[in-house]
C-alpha positions in Angstrom: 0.0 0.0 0.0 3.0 2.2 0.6 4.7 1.8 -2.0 7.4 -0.4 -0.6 8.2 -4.1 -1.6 9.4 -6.3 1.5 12.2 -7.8 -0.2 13.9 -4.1 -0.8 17.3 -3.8 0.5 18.1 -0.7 2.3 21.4 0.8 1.6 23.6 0.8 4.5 21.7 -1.3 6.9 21.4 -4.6 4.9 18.1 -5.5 6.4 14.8 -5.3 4.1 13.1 -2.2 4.5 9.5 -1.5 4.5 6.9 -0.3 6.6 7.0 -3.4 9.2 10.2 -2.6 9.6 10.1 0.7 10.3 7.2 0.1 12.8 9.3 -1.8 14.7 12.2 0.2 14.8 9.6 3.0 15.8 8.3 0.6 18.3 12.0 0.3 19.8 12.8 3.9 20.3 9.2 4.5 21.7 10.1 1.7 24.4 13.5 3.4 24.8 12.1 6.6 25.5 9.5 5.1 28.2 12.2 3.3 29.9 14.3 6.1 29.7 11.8 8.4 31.3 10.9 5.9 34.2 14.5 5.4 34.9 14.5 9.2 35.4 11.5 9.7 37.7 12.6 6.4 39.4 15.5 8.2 40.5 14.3 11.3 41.2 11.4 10.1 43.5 14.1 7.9 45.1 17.6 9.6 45.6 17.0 11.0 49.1 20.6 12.9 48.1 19.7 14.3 44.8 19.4 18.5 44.4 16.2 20.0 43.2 19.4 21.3 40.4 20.2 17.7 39.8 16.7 16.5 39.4 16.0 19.3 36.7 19.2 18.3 34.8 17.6 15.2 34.5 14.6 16.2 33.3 16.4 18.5 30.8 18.5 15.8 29.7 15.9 13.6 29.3 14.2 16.1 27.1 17.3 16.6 24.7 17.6 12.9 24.3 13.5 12.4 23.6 13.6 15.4 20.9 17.3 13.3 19.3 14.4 10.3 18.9 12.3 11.9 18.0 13.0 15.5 16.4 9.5 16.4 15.4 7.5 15.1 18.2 8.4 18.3 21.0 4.6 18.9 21.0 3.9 15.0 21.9 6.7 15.1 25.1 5.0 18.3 25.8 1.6 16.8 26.3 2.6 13.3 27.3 6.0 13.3 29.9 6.5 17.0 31.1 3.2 17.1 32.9 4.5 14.2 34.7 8.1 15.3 35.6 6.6 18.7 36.6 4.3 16.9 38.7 7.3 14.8 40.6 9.5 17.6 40.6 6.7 19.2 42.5 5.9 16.7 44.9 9.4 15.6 45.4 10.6 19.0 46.3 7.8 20.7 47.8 7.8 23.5 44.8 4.7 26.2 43.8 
């Protein structure tokens, strides 16, 4: 329907390419990204050392490495994790 056949080799990769394949890569880097983000409230909720400065570098850095996944999708992180970090960072360090 795409356009693609499935026995297409891509150029530098080797592997066929088509739209099952790009689904899962897709797939991959959207479970990357979820583990990446629980790792990072995981710690923040559960350092009893970490800096209200330390926590928001890791939120920042979490950010910068989403948007490098996923270059076009700021408005989705917007919607779907920072409401949540903002919510911990609240919670966690008491903040207005």
């Amino acid at each position: 329907m795409n356009g693609v056949e499935p026995n297409q080799q891509s150029g530098d990769s080797g592997k066929s390419s088509g739209s099952v394949t790009e689904k899962q890569e897709e797939a991959r880097k959207i479970r990357r990204l979820q583990l990446m983000i629980s790792m990072v409230m995981s710690v923040i909720s559960q350092d009893p050392n970490l800096t209200v400065e330390e926590a928001s570098e890791l939120v920042a850095g979490a950010k910068r490495a989403a948007l490098a996944m996923f270059p076009d999708k700021e408005f989705a992180y917007d919607i779907l994790y920072k409401p949540r970090l903002q919510r911990l960072m609240k919670e966690r360090f008491r903040l207005q």
